[in-house]
C-alpha positions in Angstrom: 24.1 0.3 -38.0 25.7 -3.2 -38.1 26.2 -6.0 -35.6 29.7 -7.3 -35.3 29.5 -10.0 -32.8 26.6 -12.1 -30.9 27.7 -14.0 -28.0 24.7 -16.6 -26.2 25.6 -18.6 -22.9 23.1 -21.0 -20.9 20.1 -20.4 -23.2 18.1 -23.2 -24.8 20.9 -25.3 -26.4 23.7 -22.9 -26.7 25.1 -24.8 -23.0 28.3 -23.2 -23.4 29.4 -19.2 -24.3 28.9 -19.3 -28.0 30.0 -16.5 -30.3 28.9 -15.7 -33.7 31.5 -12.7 -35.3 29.6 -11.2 -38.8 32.7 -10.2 -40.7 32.2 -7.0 -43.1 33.3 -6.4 -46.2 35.6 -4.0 -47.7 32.8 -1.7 -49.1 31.3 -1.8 -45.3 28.7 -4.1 -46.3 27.6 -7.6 -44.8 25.9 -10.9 -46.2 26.2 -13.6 -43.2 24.6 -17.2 -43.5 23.9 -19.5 -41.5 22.4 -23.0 -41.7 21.4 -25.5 -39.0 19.1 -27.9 -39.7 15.2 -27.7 -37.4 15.5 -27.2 -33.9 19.4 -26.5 -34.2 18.9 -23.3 -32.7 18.6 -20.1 -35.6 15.2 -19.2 -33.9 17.3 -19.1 -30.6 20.0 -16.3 -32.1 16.8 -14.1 -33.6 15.3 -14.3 -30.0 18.7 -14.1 -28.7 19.4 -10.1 -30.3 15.9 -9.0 -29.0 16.4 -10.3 -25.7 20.0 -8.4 -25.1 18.5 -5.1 -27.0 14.9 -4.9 -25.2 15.2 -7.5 -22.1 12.7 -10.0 -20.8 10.7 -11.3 -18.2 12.3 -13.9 -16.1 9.4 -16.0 -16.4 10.2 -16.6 -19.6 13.6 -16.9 -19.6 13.8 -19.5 -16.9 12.0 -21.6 -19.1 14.7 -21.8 -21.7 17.7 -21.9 -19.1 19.8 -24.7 -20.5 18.5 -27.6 -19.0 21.6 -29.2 -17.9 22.8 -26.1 -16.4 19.4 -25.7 -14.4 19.5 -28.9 -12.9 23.0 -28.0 -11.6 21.3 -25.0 -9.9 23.2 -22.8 -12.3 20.5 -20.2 -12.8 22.4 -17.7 -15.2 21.4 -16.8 -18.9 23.7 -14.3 -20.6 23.4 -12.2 -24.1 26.2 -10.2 -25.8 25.9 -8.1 -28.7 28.2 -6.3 -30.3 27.3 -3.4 -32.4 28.9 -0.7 -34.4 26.3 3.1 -34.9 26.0 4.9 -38.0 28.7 7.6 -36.5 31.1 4.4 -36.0 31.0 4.4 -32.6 31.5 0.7 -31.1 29.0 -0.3 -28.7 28.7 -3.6 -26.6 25.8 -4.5 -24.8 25.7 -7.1 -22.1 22.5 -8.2 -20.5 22.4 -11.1 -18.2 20.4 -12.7 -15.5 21.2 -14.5 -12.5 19.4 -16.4 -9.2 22.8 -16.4 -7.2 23.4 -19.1 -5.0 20.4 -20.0 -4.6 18.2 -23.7 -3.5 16.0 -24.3 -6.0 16.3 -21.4 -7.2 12.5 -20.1 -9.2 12.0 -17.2 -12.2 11.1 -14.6 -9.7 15.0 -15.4 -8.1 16.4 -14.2 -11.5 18.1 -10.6 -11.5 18.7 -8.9 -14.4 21.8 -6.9 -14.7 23.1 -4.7 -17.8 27.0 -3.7 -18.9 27.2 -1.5 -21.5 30.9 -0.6 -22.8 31.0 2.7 -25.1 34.2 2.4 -27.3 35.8 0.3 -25.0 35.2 2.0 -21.9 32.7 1.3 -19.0 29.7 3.3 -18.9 27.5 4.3 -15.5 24.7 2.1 -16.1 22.4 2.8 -12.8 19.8 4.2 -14.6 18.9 1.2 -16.4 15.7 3.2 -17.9 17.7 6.1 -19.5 20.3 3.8 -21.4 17.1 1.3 -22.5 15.5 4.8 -24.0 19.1 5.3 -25.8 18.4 2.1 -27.2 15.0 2.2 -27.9 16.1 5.1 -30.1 18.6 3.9 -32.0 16.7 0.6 -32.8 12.8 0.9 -32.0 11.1 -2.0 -30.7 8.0 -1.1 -32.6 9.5 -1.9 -36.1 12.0 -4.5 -35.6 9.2 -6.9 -36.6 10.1 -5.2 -40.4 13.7 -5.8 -39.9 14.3 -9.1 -37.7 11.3 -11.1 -39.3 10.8 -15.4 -40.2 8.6 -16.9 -42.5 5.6 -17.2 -39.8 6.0 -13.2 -40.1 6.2 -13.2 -44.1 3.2 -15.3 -43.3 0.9 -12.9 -41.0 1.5 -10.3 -44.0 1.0 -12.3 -47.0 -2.4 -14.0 -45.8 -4.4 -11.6 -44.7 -6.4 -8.5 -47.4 -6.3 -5.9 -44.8 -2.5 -7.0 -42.7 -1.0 -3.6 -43.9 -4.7 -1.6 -41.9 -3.9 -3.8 -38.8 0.1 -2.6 -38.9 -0.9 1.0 -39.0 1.2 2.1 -36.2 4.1 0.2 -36.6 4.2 1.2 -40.4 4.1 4.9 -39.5 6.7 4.6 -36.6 9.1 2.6 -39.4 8.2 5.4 -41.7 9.1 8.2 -39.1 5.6 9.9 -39.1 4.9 8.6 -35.9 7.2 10.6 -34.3 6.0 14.0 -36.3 2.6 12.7 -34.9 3.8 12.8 -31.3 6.0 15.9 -31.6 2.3 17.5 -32.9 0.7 15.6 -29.7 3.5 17.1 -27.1 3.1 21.1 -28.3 -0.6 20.4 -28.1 -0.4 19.4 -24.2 2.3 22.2 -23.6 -0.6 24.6 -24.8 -3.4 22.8 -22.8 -1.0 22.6 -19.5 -0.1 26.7 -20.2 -4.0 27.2 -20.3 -4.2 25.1 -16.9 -2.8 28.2 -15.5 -3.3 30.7 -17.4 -6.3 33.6 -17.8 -6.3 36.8 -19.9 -6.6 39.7 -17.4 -8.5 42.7 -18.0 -9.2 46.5 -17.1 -12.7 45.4 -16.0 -11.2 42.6 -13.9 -8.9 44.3 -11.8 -12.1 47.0 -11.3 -14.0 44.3 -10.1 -11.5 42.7 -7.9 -10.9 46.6 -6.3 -14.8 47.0 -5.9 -14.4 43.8 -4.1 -11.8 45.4 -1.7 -13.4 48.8 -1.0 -16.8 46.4 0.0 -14.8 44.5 2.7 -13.1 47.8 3.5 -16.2 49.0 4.8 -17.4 46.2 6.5 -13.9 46.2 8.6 -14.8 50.1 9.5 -18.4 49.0 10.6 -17.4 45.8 12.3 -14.5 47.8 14.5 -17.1 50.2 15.2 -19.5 47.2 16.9 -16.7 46.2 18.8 -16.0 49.2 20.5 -19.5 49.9 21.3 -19.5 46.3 22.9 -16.4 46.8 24.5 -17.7 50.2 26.3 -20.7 48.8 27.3 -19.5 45.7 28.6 -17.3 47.6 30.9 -20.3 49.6 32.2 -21.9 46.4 33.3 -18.7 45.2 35.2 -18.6 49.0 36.9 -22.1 49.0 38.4 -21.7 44.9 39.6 -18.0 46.0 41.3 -19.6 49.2 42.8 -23.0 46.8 43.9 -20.4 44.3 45.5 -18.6 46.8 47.3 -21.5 48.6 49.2 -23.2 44.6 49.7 -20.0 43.7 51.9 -20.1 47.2 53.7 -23.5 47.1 54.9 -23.5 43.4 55.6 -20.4 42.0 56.2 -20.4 39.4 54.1 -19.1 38.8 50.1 -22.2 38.4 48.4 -23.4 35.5 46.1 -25.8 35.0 43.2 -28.8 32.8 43.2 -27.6 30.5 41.8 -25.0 29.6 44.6 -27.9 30.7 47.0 -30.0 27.7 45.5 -26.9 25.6 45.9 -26.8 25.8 49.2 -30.4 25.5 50.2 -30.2 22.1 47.9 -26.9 20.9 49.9 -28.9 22.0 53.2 -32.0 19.8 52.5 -29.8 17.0 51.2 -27.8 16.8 54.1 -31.0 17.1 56.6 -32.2 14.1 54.6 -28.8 11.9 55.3 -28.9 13.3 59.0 -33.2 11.8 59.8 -31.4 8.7 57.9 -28.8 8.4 60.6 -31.4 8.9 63.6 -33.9 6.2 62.0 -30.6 4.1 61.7 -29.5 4.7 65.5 -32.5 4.4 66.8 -33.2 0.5 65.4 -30.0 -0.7 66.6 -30.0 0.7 70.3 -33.8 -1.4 70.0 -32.6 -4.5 68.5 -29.1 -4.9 69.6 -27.8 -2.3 72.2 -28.9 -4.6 75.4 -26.8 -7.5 74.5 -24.0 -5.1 72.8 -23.6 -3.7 76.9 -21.9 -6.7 76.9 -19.8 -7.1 74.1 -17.1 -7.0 76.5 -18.0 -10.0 78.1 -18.2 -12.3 74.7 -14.4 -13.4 74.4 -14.4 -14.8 78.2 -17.8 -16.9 77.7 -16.6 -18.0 74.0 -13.3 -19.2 76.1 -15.5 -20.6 79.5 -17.9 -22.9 76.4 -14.6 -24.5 75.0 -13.2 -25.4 78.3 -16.1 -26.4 79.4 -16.9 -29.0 75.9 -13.4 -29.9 76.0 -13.4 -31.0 79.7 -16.8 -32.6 79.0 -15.6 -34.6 76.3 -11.9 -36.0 78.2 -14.0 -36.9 81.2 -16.6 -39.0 79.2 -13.7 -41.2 77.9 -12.1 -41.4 81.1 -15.1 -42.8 83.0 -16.1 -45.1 80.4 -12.2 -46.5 79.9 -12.8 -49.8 82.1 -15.5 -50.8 80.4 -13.9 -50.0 76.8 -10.4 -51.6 77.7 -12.7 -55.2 79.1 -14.3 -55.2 75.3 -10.9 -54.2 73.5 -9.3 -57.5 75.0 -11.5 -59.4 75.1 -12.9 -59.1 71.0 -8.4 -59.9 70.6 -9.3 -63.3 70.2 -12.6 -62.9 68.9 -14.0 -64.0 65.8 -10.3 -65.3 65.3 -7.5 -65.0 67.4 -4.9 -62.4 65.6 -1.4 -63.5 67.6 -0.6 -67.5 66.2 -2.2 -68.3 69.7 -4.7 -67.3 71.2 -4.1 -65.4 74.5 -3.5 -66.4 78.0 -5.5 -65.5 81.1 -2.2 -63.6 82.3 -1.5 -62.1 78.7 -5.0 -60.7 78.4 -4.9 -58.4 82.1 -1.6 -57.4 81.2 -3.4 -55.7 77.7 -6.4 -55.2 79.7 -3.9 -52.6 82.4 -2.2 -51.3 79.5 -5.4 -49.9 77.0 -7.0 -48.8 80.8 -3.5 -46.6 81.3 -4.1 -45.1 77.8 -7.9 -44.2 78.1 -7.5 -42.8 81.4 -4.6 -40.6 79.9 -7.2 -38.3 78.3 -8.6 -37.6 81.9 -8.4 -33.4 82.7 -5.5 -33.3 84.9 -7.1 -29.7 86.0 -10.9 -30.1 86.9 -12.6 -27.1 84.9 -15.5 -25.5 87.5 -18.8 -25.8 85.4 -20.0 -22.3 85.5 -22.3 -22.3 82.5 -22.7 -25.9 82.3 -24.9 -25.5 79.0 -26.1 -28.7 76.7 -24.9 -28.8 73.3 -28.0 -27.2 71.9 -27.8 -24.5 74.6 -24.2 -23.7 73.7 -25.3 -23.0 70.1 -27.6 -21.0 70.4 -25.4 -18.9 72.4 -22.1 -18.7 69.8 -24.8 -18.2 67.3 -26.2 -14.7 69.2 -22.9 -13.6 69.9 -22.4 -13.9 66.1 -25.0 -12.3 65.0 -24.3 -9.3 67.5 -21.0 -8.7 66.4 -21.6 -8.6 62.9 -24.5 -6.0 63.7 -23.9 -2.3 62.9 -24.1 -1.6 66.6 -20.5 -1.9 67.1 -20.8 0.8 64.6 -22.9 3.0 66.6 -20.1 5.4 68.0 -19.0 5.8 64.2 -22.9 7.2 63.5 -23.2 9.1 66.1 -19.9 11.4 65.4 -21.2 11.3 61.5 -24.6 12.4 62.6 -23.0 15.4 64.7 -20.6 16.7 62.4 -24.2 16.4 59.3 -25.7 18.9 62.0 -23.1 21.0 62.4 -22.5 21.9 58.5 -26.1 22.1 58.1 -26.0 25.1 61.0 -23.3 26.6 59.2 -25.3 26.8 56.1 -28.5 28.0 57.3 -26.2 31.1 59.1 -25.0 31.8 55.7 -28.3 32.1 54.4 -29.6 34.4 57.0 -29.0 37.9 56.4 -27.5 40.0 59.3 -30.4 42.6 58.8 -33.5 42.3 60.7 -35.4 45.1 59.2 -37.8 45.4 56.3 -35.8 47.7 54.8 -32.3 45.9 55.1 -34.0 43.0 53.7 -35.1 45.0 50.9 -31.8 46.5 50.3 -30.1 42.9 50.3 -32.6 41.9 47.3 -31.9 44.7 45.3 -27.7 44.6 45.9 -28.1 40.6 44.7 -30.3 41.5 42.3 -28.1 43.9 40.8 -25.0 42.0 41.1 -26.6 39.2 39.2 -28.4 41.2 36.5 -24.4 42.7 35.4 -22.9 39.0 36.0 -25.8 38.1 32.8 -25.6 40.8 30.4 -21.6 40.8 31.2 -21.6 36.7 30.3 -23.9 37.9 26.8 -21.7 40.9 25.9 -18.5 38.9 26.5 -19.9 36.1 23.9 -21.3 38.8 21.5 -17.5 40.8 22.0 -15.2 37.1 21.2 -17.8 36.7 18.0 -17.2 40.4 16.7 -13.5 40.1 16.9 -13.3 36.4 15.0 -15.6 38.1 12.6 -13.0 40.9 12.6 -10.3 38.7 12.2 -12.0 36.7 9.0 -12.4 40.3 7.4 -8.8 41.5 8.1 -7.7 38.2 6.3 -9.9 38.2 3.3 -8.9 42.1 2.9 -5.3 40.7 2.7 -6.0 37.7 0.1 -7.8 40.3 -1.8 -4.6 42.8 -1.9 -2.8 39.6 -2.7 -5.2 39.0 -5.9 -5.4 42.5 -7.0 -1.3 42.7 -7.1 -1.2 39.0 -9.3 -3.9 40.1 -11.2 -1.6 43.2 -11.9 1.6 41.4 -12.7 -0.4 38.9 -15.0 -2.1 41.7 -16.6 1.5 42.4 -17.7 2.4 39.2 -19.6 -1.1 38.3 -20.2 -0.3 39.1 -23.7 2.7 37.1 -24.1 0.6 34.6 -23.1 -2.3 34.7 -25.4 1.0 34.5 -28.2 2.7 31.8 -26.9 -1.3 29.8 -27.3 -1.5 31.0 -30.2 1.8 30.1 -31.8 1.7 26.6 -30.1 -2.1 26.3 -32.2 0.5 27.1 -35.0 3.2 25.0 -35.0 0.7 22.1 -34.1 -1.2 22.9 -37.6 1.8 23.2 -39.5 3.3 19.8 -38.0 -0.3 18.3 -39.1 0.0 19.5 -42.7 3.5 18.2 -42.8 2.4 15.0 -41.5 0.2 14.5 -44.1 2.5 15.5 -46.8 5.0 13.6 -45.4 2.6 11.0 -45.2 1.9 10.8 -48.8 5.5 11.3 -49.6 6.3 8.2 -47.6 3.5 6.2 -48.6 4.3 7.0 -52.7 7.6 6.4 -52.2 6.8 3.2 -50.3 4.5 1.9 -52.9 7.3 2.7 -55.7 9.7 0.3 -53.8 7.4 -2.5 -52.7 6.3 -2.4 -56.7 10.1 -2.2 -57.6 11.2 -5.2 -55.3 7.9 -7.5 -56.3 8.6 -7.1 -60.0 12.4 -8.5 -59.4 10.8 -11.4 -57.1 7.8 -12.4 -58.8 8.0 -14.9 -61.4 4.8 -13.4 -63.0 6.3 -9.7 -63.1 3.0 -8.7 -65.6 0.2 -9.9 -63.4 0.5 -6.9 -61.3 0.5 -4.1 -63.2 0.1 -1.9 -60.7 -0.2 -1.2 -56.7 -1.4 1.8 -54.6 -1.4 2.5 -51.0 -3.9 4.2 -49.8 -1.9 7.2 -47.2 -4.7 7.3 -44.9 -5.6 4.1 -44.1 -2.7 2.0 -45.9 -5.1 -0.3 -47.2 -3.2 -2.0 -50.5 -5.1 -2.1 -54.0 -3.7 -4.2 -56.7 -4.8 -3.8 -60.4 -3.8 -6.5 -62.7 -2.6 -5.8 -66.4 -6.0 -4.8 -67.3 -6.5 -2.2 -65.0 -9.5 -4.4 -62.5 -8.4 -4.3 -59.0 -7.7 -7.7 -57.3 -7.1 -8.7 -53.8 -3.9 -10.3 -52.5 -5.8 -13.4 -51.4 -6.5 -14.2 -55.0 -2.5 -14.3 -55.9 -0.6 -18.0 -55.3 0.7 -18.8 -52.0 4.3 -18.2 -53.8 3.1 -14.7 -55.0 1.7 -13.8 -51.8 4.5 -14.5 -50.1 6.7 -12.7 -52.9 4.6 -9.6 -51.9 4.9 -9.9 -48.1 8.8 -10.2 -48.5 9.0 -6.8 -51.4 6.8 -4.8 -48.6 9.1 -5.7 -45.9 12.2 -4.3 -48.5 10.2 -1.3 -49.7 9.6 -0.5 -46.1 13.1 -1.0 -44.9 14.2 1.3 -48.0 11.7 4.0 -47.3 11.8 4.3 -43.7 15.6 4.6 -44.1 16.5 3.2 -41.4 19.7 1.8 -41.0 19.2 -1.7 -39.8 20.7 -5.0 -40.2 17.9 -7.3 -41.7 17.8 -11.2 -40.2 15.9 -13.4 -42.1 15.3 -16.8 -40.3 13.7 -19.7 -43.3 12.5 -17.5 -45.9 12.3 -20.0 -48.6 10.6 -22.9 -46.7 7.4 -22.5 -48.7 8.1 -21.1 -52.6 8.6 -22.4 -55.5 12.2 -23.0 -57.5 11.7 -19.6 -59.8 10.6 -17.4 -56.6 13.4 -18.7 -54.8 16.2 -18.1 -57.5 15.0 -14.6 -57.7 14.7 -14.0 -54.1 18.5 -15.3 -54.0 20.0 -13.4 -57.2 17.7 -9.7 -55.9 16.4 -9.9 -52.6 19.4 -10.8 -50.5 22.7 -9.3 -52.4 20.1 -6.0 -52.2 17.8 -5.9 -48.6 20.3 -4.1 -46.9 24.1 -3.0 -45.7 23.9 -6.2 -43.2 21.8 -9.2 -44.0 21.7 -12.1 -41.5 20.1 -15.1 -43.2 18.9 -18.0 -41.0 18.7 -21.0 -43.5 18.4 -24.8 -43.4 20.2 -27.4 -46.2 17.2 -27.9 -48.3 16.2 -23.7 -48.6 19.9 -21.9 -49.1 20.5 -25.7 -50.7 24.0 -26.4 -52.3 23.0 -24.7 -55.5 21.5 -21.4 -54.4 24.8 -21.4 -51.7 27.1 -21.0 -54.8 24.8 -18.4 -56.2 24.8 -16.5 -53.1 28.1 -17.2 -51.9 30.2 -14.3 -54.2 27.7 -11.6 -52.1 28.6 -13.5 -48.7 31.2 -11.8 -46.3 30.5 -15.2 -44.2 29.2 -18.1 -43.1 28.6 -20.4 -40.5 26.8 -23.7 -39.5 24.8 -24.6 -36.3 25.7 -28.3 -35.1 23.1 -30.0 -32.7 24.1 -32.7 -31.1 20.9 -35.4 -30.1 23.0 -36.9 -27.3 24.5 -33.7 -25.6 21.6 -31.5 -26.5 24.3 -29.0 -27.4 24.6 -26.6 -30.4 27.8 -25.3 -31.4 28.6 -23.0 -33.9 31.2 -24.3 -36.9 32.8 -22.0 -39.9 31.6 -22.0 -42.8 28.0 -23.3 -44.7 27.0 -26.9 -44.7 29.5 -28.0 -48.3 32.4 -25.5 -47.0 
């Protein structure tokens, strides 16, 4: 696999849409540099591949949204990789994310959406999920690290004794055993989900399960037997209480009734004898308090009526025959303390107000005289209104009401006691009456138990009929798995198989790997190092992966006690040996490799490692690593080359042809 063409637009510096083409050679292979000084942006295009292959959280990527762009509410970021598979098919992923038109828009506004184009056609891309597993495949996530990888990472490996333990997994997914590893791990769940439903079936199960049924069997029998004995019996009863009702209403008339609604009645009889006493008691206090003065309720409107004439008239006349009096002190306090006209009054002035005041106090006068028939005090006239009050908010206006309630109490209490009284008048007739109830309620009982007893056979019934039917249901499963029971047991067993055989392949495959791995990582170091004979040997252990050097006499020494230029040297022939052994196809990008060796580590890592690490190499470089001098060394194996230009004032990087002296 090879990339042909990166394109980066709104992210970090890159403002504008900026694309990077990495030209191949005739032979198919590619050596691109590029160099841009710190903080010109080659850390951006390494981030830039992973975030278009794998995707992001928007989080993140709303952070490093150009600034300018952001503060024109341009929320977009966009990634464009062009790529070309090992079957030369051409392949162009677009991934980009965008808030819309948004205020202010925020990271959880962004919305990713993917365009993938599949030898220049358009492909269905709504199942994001199934074309990031296509992708996943073709370049795994886990191992990238070993493929796209700066210093910091050529770091991580070189410091630390025991790196290669910690980077298990992702050594063993680059190596491909990973996958043998899950392939074992999926037959071994098919066989544990087949077992989930699955058990061997026997002669002696299906015997047992048959036993089962014959058991039940019975039962049924036995059970259908109880009901019909219930059923006849219960039928009996209801005979002899049909025939007892009949000959109770020819002898006596009358339907007959239990005890119980016998009872009933003789309860309703007392309770209404009670409320009927209560109704005398009550009739009796009011005719004593209240019934002489209710004889003449009908009188009370007529003397309520003769009272207010009579206060009203009493009231006009006082004013009237007190009017000279009052009209001689209303003129004569006019000019009294202080007169109220300008002037005080003259003697002719003051009769005419004296005439006129007299003429409206004597208005008041009745012009009807009202005869005085009750001619009562104020005191006496409320004591009257109050009795008349008092009376007519009695009960005793009620007394008609009580007396109709009272009669029609007495009436249904007559009826009842009738009903109770039996139309014989003999011993014997009595007797005969006790017995017919007697019966009658004796078969209304034991028809009431046999009826309960009757529903509870037949559910019992009906719970037998139904586990009869599951059991005929087992019995025939059990008989059809009887039938592949066997293929089943085979299938188990060849799944045990294969996952045994995939283990022992694993670890061959394992060892294979980690041998060959070893060979190249040795290989690689002794082109790098610039003390080729201090290692004189390495070995990988295939378990574990720890790493054991062994200088030239044969004592084993850790990595920590190599130079910092060594160590890295190492890291950097791992990384190559992996890449070789794995063989994977990847483009390898390299971002500032050389930032901390030495002038010999670096020639060689010039001269072998790049010209060598893979089909496409991507190096990431600054002026003073790939440095004029190295450049010409390098440049005969270079198919291109390019130069990042960041501009302090714009904050922009743009992307120029050709290395820093070309």
């Amino acid at each position: 696999m090879k990339f042909n063409k990166l394109t980066i637009e709104n992210y970090k510096s890159f403002q504008y849409p900026t694309a990077i083409d990495f030209p191949q050679s005739s032979e198919g292979k590619s050596i691109f540099l590029i160099g841009g000084m710190n903080g010109a942006g080659k850390t951006s295009i390494m981030e830039a591949i992973n975030i278009c292959l794998y995707g992001a959280k928007t989080d993140f990527l709303y952070k490093y949204i150009n600034r300018k762009e952001l503060a024109k509410g341009n929320a977009f970021v966009s990634f464009e990789l062009e790529l070309e598979t090992d079957e030369h098919e051409t392949i162009l992923i677009n991934r980009s994310w965008s808030a819309g038109a948004t205020d202010s828009p925020k990271h959880k506004d962004l919305t990713e959406k993917l365009v993938v184009v599949k030898n220049g056609k358009r492909v269905s891309v709504q199942n994001k999920e199934m074309w990031q597993d296509y992708i996943n495949a073709t370049i795994p996530k886990g191992i990238t690290q070993f493929f796209f990888f700066d210093g910091e990472k050529i770091q991580e490996i070189a410091a630390d004794d025991h790196s290669e333990v910690r980077l298990k997994s992702s050594l063993e997914a680059a190596l491909g055993i990973q996958y043998i590893s899950r392939l074992s791990s999926d037959v071994l769940y098919l066989k544990q989900e087949e077992r989930k439903g699955f058990v061997e079936i026997t002669d002696e199960d299906i015997t047992f399960k048959e036993s089962e049924l014959k058991k039940e069997q019975r039962k049924l029998t036995n059970k259908t037997q109880e009901r019909d004995d219930l059923s006849e019996e219960l039928e009996r009863f209801k005979s002899d209480k049909e025939e007892a009702q009949t000959r109770f209403k020819a002898i006596f008339n009358l339907d007959p009734e239990s005890s119980e609604v016998i009872k009933q009645k003789e309860k309703k009889r007392i309770q209404l004898s009670n409320k009927s006493n209560q109704l005398d008691n009550q009739i009796k206090n009011l005719t004593e308090q209240h019934l002489p003065w209710a004889l003449a309720g009908k009188l009370f409107d007529d003397v309520k009526q003769q009272i207010n004439l009579e206060s009203q008239s009493k009231k006009q006349n006082a004013i009237s025959e007190n009017a000279v009096a009052l009209a001689q002190k209303i003129v004569e306090n006019f000019d009294t303390p202080e007169p109220i006209t300008s002037a005080p009054l003259t003697a002719s002035q003051k009769e005419k107000l004296h005439q006129r005041v007299l003429g409206l106090l004597q208005e008041n006068k009745s012009a009807d005289e009202v005869v005085k028939i009750l001619n009562l005090s104020d005191r006496d006239t409320a004591k009257v209104l109050n009795k008349i009050e008092e009376i007519e908010q009695s009960d005793v206006l009620q007394l008609e009401d009580l007396i109709k309630e009272k009669s029609e109490l007495d009436f249904e209490i007559r009826s009842i006691q009738a009903s109770l009284e039996t139309s014989g008048t003999t011993d014997s007739e009595k007797e005969l009456f006790e017995e017919l109830q007697s019966t009658i309620e004796g078969s209304n009982t034991q028809i009431g138990r046999l009826s309960v007893r009757l529903s509870n056979c037949n559910e019992e019934l009906v719970h037998i009929e139904n586990k009869i039917k599951e059991i005929e249901l087992e019995i025939g499963k059990l008989y059809d798995k009887h039938n592949f029971s066997k293929e089943k047991v085979d299938f188990i067993e060849e799944c045990d198989a294969i996952a045994n055989l995939m283990t022992t392949y694993m670890v061959k495959l394992r060892k294979n790997k980690v041998h060959l791995l070893q060979e190249k990582t040795f290989e690689m170091y002794k082109m790098l190092s610039s003390k080729s004979g201090l290692i004189k040997d390495l070995e990988i252990d295939n378990k574990t992966y720890e790493i054991t050097i062994r200088d030239k006499s044969g004592h084993t020494m850790r990595k920590s006690g190599l130079s910092a230029g060594e160590k890295e040297v190492f890291a950097l022939s791992l990384l190559w040996g992996l890449a070789q052994t794995s063989q994977l196809n990847l483009p390898i990008i390299i971002d500032t490799p050389l930032s901390r060796l030495d002038s010999i580590h670096r020639d060689n890592i010039v001269n072998h490692y790049f010209p060598n690490a893979a089909n496409q190499v991507i190096i990431l470089s600054t002026d003073t690593e790939v440095d004029n001098n190295y450049f010409k060394n390098l440049e005969p194996h270079l198919t291109g080359a390019a130069s990042l230009e960041f501009s302090q004032n714009n904050e922009l990087t743009t992307v120029k042809e050709g290395y820093f002296w070309n």
